[in-house]
C-alpha positions, 0 to 999 in steps of 0.5 A: 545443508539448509544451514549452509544454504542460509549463511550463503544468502547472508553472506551475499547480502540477505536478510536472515529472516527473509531467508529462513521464510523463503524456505519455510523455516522459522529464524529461531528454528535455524537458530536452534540449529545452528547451536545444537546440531546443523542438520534439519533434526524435524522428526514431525509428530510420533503418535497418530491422533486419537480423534482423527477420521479413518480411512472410511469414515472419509471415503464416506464423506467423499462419498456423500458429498459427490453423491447426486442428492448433494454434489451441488450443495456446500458443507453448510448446506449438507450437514444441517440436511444428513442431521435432519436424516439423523445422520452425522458424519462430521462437522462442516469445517472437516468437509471443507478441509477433505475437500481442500485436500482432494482439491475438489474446492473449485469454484462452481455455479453462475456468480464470477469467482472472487478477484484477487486484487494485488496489492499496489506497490510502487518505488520512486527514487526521483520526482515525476516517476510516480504521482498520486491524485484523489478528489475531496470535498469542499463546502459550499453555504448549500447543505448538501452541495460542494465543491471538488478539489482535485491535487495531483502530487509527486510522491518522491517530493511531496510536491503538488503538481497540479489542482483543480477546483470544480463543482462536480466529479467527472473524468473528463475534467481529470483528465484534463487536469493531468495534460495540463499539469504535464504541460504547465511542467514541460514533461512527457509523461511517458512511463509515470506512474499515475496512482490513486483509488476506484472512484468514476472519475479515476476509472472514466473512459476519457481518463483512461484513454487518455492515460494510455495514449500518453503512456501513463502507468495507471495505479489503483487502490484495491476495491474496499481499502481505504488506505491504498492511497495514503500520500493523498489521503494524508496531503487532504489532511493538510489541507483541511487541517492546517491553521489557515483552513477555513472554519465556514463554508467557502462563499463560492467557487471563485473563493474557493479557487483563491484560497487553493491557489495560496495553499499550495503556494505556501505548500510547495514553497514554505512548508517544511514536510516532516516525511523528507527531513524537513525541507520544502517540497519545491526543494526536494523536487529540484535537488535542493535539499543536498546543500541544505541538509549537508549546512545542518549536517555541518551545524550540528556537527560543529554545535556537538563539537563544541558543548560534546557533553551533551551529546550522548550519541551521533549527531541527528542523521540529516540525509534524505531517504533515496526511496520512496515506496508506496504501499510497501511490503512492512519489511521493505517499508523498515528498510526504506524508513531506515533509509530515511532516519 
């Protein structure tokens, strides 16, 4: 039946793995199965094991551990306590698990029970549906002292919508940012999505109100992971990596400003970004890229054509990945990344 179950998933277009996790199996249990015999031969363990407590010896434990003495203490704090009264009724990671199993692990006292922080997951398969911004440093001759660049990019085109040089961080200044850079490109921003991390300018009053009231999608990184943003955090590594990157701190402001503006000009226009197959962002996002992979396609194919003994396989796949994710899942990731080769 379970056999039977799976191959109609795949049938229907599943992943074989996918489907076997759903339902709890492991693709080579399945596997095993579907050689030998197609009925779920699982027996689970035969003998008892010969250390495990009794029954007793755990309604003793629950016993102790919701006694008033001890009701209000972890298994850390009881077991150190009993040894102190030359008693020992089992270790702390057994307590935990009783517990576990009688459901009795919930939270207690004044501090607010751990957040679950879900992990940000968005999917583009066209410019302005999901843009990420961040802020990072620039030096100044003052020790101590920087500048603050804000970039704002499309993630579909690699593209930077907007930017921003000013001498501190505020939400106020952000939020400004992102009206303008919606104007400056004649958008409504209506359901974009709008990612970037837990800092105060991202999380300010001005710019979340601002957000809301333009229907804005606010993303942000869970608290403490660094890499929840990487299509900014990778866009700053160009910046400050790239052969014109200057080597002593921008003079002031204003140069600053200039050496920023000429960036992203070459960025946006000149750069040929190694995640969308090599053509400009500014292509990309204008739908040029179709013509100018479907030329290589044609030159490769004609140059594999005329010398084919040197070619061992296919010709390099040229076509665009039609699904950018953020954050992915690793298995939606690999499809989106074969997508994309």
């Amino acid at each position: 039946m379970i056999c039977a179950l799976i191959e109609e998933a795949v049938e229907n277009g599943a992943r074989r793995s996918r489907a076997c996790r759903t339902l709890g199996l492991c693709a080579r249990t399945v596997e095993r199965w579907r050689g030998a015999n197609p009925q779920d031969a699982r027996e689970g363990p035969h003998t008892r094991p010969a250390n495990k407590i009794t029954d007793e010896e755990r309604e003793r434990i629950l016993a102790i551990v919701n006694s008033a003495a001890y009701r209000n203490l972890s298994p850390n704090q009881i077991v150190p306590r009993l040894a102190d009264e030359g008693c020992y009724i089992a270790s702390e990671s057994t307590i935990y698990r009783i517990l576990r199993e009688e459901s009795q692990m919930a939270h207690r006292g004044r501090a607010r029970s751990p957040i679950k922080h879900v992990k940000p997951v968005h999917v583009a398969t066209g410019p302005n549906q999901v843009w990420s911004w961040d802020i990072t440093y620039l030096r100044t001759p003052v020790r101590g002292v920087f500048s603050y660049l804000y970039l704002i990019m499309d993630i579909w085109s690699r593209k930077i919508m907007g930017w921003a040089v000013h001498p501190v961080q505020d939400d106020d200044l952000a939020s400004a940012l992102f009206e303008a850079t919606c104007q400056r490109h004649l958008l409504d921003p209506s359901g974009i999505v709008l990612h970037s991390d837990n800092g105060g300018p991202m999380k300010g009053a001005t710019m979340v109100v601002t957000l809301e009231r333009l229907g804005v999608v606010q993303s942000l990184s869970r608290p403490g992971v660094s890499d929840d943003n990487p299509y900014s955090e990778a866009l700053f590594r160009t910046v400050k990596y790239c052969p014109a990157y200057p080597t002593k701190p921008f003079a002031d402001l204003s140069a600053a400003i200039r050496w920023v503006e000429s960036f992203v000009r070459w960025y946006n226009h000149e750069h040929r970004h190694s995640g969308i197959c090599f053509v400009t962002p500014q292509e990309r996002h204008t739908g040029r890229e179709k013509a100018i992979l479907a030329k290589r396609h044609k030159v490769y194919t004609k140059a594999r054509a005329k010398n084919p003994e040197r070619w061992t396989g296919t010709t390099r796949n040229w076509t665009a990945a039609t699904s950018v994710y953020l954050n992915p899942e690793q298995e939606v990731g690999a499809e989106a990344h074969k997508t994309a080769a």
